[in-house]
C-alpha positions as CSV (number, residue, x, y, z in Angstrom):
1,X,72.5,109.4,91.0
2,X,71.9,112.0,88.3
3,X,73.6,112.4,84.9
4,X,76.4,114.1,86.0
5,X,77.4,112.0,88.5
6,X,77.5,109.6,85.8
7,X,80.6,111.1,84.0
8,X,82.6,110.3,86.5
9,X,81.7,106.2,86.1
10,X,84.5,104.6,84.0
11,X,82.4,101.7,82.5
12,X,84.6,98.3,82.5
13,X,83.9,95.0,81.7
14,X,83.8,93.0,85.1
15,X,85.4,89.5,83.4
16,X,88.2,91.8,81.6
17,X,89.3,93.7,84.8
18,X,89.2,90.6,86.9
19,X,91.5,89.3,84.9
20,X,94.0,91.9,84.9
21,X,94.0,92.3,88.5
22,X,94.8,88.6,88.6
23,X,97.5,88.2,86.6
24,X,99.2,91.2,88.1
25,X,98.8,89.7,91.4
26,X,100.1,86.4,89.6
27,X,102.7,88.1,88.9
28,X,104.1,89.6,91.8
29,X,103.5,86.4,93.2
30,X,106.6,84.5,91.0
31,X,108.2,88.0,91.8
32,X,108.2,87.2,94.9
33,X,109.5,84.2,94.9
34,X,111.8,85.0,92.5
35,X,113.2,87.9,95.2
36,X,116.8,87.9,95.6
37,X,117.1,90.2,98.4
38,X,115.0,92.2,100.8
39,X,114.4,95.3,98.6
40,X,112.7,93.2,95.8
41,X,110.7,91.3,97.9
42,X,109.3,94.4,99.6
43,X,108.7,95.7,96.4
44,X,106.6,92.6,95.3
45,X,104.5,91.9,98.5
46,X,103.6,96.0,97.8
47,X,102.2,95.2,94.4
48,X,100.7,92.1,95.6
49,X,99.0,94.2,98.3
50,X,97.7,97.2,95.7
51,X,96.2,94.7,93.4
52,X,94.4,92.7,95.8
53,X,92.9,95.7,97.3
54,X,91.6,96.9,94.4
55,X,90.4,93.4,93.4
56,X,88.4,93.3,96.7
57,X,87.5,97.4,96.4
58,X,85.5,96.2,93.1
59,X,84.9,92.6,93.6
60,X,84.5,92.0,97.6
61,X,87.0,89.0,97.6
62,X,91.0,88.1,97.1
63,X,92.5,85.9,94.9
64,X,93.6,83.0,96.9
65,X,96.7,82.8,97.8
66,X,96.9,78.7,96.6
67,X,96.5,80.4,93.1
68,X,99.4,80.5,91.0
69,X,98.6,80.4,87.4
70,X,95.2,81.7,85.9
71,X,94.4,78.8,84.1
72,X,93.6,77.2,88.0
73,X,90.7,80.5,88.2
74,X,89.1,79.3,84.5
């Protein structure tokens, strides 16, 4: 990889990004539950599927789906 290849990496902070990705998929987890009808659950299992891929795109792995609340991943 040269230099200018390199202008096109977005450096991150691995912990930080982690993080995010999980309590977004969190998230849409309880939305999901929450779902009053069809349209909202299809709505949350698609944002539970975006985040996930990208969590395993940059980090090879899901979050489990017996994980509800970050605190159980510190």
């Amino acid at each position: 990889m040269n230099e200018k290849d390199n202008a096109y990496i977005v450096p991150f902070e691995r912990k930080l990004v982690k993080e995010y990705l999980d309590n977004c998929i969190i998230n849409w987890r309880d939305q999901l539950d929450k779902s009053k009808n069809d349209k909202e659950k299809l709505i949350a299992e698609c944002y539970c599927d975006a985040f996930q891929c990208m969590r395993i795109s940059i980090f090879g792995e899901t979050l489990s789906e017996d994980i509800k609340y970050l605190k159980e991943i510190q």
